[in-house]
C-alpha positions in Angstrom: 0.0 0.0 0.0 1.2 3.2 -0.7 -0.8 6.1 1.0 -0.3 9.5 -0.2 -0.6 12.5 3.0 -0.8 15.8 3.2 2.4 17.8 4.7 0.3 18.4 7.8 -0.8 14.4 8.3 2.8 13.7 8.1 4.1 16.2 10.7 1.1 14.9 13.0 2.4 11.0 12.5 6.2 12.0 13.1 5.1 14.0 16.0 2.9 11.2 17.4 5.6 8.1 16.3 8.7 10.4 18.0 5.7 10.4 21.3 5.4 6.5 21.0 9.5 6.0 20.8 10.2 8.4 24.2 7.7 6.2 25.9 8.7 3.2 24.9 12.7 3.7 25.3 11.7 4.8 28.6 10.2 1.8 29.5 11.4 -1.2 27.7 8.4 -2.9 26.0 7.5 -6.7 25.2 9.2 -8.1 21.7 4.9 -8.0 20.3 4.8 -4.2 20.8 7.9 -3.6 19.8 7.5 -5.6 16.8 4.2 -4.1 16.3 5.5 -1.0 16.4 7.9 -1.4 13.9 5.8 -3.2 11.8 3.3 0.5 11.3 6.5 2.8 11.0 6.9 0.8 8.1 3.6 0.3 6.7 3.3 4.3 6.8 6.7 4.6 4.9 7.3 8.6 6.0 10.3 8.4 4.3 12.6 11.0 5.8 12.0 13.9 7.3 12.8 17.5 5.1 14.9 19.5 5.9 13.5 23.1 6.5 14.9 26.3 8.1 13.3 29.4 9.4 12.4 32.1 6.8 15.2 35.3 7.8 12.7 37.7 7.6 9.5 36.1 9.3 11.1 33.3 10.2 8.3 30.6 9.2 9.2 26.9 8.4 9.9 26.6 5.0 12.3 23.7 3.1 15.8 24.2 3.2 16.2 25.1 -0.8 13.9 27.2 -1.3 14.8 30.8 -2.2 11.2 32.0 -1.6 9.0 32.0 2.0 5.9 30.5 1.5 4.3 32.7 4.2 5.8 36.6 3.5 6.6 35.8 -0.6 11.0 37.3 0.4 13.3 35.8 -1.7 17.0 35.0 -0.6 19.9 32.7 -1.0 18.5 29.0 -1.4 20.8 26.9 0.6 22.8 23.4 -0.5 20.9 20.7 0.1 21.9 18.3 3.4 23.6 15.0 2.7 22.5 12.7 5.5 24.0 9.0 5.9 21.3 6.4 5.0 20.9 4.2 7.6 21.5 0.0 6.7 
């Protein structure tokens, strides 16, 4: 299955999976939760998560590249995208 979600969905599920992890590395669960666990991270397939900055002028969340705010229209410098190691 591949689900499609809105930018908002997406933040909600990291927000609420990084909620489920603290509790769970704070108290070790059974193997069946952990596997079940894993088992939805996967099924929601997130992929990874984009990197953004704050806009310099009214320092909203936009993606790291972009040369344009989505919220006040400034332009500026885009910045090089980040190379992050892929986990294996």
């Amino acid at each position: 299955m591949n689900a499609h979600y809105s930018d908002e969905s997406v933040a909600k599920l990291r927000t609420a999976i990084h909620r489920i992890e603290a509790q769970v590395t704070s108290v070790p669960p059974a193997a069946a939760l952990s596997d079940a666990i894993s088992e939805l991270i996967g099924i929601l397939d997130l992929g990874p998560e984009p990197d953004t900055r704050a806009c310099p002028r009214c320092h909203g969340v936009i993606m790291r590249e972009a040369s344009r705010c989505v919220h006040c229209w400034s332009t500026f410098e885009a910045l090089p995208r980040l190379h992050k190691a892929v986990a294996q």
